[in-house]
Residue, then its C-alpha position, 0 to 999 in steps of 0.5 A: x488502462x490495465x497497461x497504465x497500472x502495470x507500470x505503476x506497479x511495476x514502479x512500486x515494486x523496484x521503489x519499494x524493492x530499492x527502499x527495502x534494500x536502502x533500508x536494510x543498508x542502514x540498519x547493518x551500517x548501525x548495528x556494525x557500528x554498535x557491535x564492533x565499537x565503531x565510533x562513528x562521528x554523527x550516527x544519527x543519520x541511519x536512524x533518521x534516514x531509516x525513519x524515512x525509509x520505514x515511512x516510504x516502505x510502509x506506504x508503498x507496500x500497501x499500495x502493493x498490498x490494494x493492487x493485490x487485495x490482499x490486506x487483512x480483513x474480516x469476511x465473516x459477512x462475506x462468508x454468510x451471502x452468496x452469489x450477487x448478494x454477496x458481489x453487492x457487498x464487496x462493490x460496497x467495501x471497494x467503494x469505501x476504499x475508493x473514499x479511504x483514498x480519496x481522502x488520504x491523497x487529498x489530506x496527505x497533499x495538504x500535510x505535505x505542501x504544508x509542511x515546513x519544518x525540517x528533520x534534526x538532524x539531516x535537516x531535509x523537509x519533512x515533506x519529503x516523508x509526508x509526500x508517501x501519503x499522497x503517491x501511495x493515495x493514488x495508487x490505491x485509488x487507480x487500483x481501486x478503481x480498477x477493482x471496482x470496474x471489474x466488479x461492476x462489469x460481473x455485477x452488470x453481466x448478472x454474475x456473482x462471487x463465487x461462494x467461499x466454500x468453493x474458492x478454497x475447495x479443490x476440483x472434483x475429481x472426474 
């Protein structure tokens, strides 16, 4: 399992790294042509592709931001339990990320196979853009699962979280 989901986040980082680089692409291609006085015919393209982009990047770069568990959160809770209560409480928050995925891949599968409207000016399915919600649902959910697994495994083994004070204190000198 543990070789499953370094694939897929190996996938996610070189999608997201050729997304980024795409999309850096287009913002340059748009500001030379501002900048230099190009007149490029139809310019709509880059901002419409750099929606899509931006979209995709967003999407991916969570996904990558659950594998690593480093979202931004208030642990001002957290900080005031120690031990397995504390261990019980973030089983419980990867628990509402398990559900949070669940829903987002579910509702986004349906938004997406919904979808028949078409961009302007390209004129690609907007599914193409909607379909971010779901690849990005599953990933959260395989990573989230395998977060919770391990939490599990040091709650059953009567283990607890380390206190906060002493995850950022530095080791003691001997």
């Amino acid at each position: 399992m543990d070789r499953c989901l370094q694939v897929v986040n190996r996938i996610l980082f070189w999608v997201g790294f050729a997304v980024f680089g795409t999309l850096m692409l287009n913002i340059l291609i748009s500001i030379a042509a501002r900048y230099l006085n190009i007149r490029i015919a139809n310019i709509d393209w880059v901002e419409e592709t750099s929606r899509f982009l931006f979209i995709w990047l967003s999407f991916l770069g969570a996904a990558l931001a659950t594998e690593r568990m480093s979202h931004i959160r208030i642990d001002f809770f957290a900080q005031l339990l120690r031990g397995r209560a504390r261990l019980v409480l973030e089983i419980l928050v990867v628990l509402a990320m398990v559900v949070f995925a669940v829903v987002m891949t579910y509702e986004g599968l349906l938004v997406t196979l919904r979808a028949g409207d078409r961009s302007p000016v390209l004129l690609l399915p907007m599914s193409l853009a909607y379909l971010a919600l779901p690849v990005s649902g599953v990933a959260i959910l395989l990573f989230t699962l395998r977060i919770l697994a391990d939490l599990c495994a040091r709650l059953i083994r009567g283990e607890g979280l380390p206190d906060a004070a002493s995850e950022t204190a530095p080791p003691a000198a001997e």
